[in-house]
Structures are given as C-alpha cells and as structure tokens.
N, C-alpha and C positions, 0 to 999 in steps of 0.2 A: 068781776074782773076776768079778762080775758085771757087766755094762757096760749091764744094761738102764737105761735111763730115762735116760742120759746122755745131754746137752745135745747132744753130738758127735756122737750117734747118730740122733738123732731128722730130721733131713732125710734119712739113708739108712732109716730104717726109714717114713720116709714115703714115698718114695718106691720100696719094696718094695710098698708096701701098695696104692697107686696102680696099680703096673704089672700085680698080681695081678689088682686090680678090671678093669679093662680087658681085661684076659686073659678073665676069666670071661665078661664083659658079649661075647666074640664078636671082640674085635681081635687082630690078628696081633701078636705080641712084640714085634717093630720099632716095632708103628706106637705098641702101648704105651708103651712106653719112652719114645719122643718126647713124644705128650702129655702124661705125667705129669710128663718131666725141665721142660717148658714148665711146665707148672701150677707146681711146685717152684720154679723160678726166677722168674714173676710174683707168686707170696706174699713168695717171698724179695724183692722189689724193696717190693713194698706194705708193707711192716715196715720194711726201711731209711727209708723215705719216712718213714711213721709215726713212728718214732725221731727222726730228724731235726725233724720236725713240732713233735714235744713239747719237746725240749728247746729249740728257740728260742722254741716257747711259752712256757716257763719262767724261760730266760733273758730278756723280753722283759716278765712278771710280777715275776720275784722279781732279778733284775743288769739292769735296764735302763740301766744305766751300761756293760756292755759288751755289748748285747746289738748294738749297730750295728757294733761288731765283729764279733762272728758272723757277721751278715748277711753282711759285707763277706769273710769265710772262706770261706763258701759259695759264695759267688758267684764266688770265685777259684778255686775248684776246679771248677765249673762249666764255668769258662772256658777251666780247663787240660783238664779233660777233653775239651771241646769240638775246643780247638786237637791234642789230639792222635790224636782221632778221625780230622779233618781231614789229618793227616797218614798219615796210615797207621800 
C-alpha cells in the first residue's frame, strides 16, 4: 500500500526535499537540516495563523452571535500559553 501523497507525509517529504536542495546548493547536512526543519516549522506557524485567521473571519461573518466568544477562547489560550512559557 502506498502512502504517497498522504497528508501525514507531506511535511516529511518536504522537508526531504529541502534538506536535499540545500545539500546540492553547497551546505553542509547539519547546517541543511537546520534550515529547512526552520523553514518547515515557520510555514507550519503561518498556516496555523491563517486557519485561525479565517475561521474567526467566518465566525464573525456568518455566527456573530458567538463570534465574541471565540475571541474571548483565543485569547485565553494566548494567555495560558503566555503564563506557561513564563514558567518554564
């Protein structure tokens, strides 16, 4: 069974594909690997964001009845995140 094109696959086969390019382009393995796992997880954040983004778009178009809820979700997770950054 084939596992190409699978959704699970596709940040590691990007991130093959990256550390390859880099390889070619003259960098040392390590230093590829760093880069590209760096590029890989800044997409991966600018997507969350973007997800996020839209659906309060959405909820704030089409459920503006609980869209100040959302907000107010977000923003607690935010906070928790914050506070346990803060802590170690």
């Amino acid at each position: 069974m084939s596992t190409e094109g699978n959704p699970a696959n596709v940040p590691q086969e990007a991130l093959t594909a990256l550390v390859n390019t880099f390889v070619q382009k003259g960098h040392p393995r390590q230093y590829a690997e760093a880069m590209a796992t760096s590029i890989i997880f800044q997409t991966d954040l600018d997507l969350r964001n973007a997800q996020i983004a839209n659906l309060l778009g959405w909820l704030k178009q089409d459920h503006n009845d609980i869209y100040p809820l959302a907000l107010d979700v977000v923003g607690k997770t935010s906070a928790e995140f914050e506070r346990r950054v803060r802590q170690g």
